[in-house]
N, C-alpha and C positions, 0 to 999 in steps of 0.2 A: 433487504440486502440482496442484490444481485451478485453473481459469480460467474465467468466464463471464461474460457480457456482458447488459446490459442499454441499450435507450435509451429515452430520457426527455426527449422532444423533442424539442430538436440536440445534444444534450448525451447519450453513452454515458457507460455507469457500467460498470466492471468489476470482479469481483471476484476476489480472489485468495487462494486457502487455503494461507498456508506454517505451519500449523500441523504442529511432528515436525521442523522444518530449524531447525538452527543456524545460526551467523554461520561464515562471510560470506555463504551462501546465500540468505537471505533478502533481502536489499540487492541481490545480484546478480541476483535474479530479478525485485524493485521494480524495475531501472532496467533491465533489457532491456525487460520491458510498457512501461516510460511510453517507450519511445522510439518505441511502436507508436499512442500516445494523441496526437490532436488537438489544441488549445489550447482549455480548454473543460473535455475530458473529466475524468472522476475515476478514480481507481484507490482501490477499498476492500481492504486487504487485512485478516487477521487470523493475527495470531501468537501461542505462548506464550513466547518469546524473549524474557526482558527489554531482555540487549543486541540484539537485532536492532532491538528498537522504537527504543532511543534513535540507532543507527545510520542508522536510514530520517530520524529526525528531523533529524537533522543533514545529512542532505546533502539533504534536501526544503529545509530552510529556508536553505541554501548558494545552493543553485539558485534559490529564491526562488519556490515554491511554498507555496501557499496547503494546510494543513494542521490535523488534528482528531483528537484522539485521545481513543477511550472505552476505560476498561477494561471487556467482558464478563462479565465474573466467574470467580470462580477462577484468576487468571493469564493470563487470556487480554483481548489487548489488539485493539481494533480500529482502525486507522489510514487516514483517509480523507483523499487526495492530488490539486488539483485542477491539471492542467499549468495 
């Protein structure tokens, strides 16, 4: 797993490569970062996990997190999560 950060004026962007991790991984490692995120900030992650994607979906929109989802191509899904 990769992690990098970017800001973009008060507002950090981070991103997060769990491309290769299955479920539950993927979720588990979404919700350890945003518990590290701001109010504001974004977490863009990318997976090829179909259920991981619908897994982040679901508990981003539980929480009531504002959310974006593009597929990249070939299976690979990008998921952008604003706390």
């Amino acid at each position: 797993m990769r992690c990098s950060e970017r800001k973009v004026g008060k507002i950090t962007q981070y991103n997060l490569d769990l491309l290769g991790y299955v479920c539950p991984v993927p979720l588990m490692r979404t919700k350890e970062k945003f518990q590290e995120l701001a109010p504001g900030d974004v977490l863009i992650l990318e997976t090829e996990h179909a259920r991981a994607v619908r897994n982040i979906l679901d508990w981003a929109c539980r929480e009531g997190f504002t959310i974006d989802v593009d597929e990249e191509g070939a299976g690979v899904w990008q998921v952008r999560i604003e706390k």
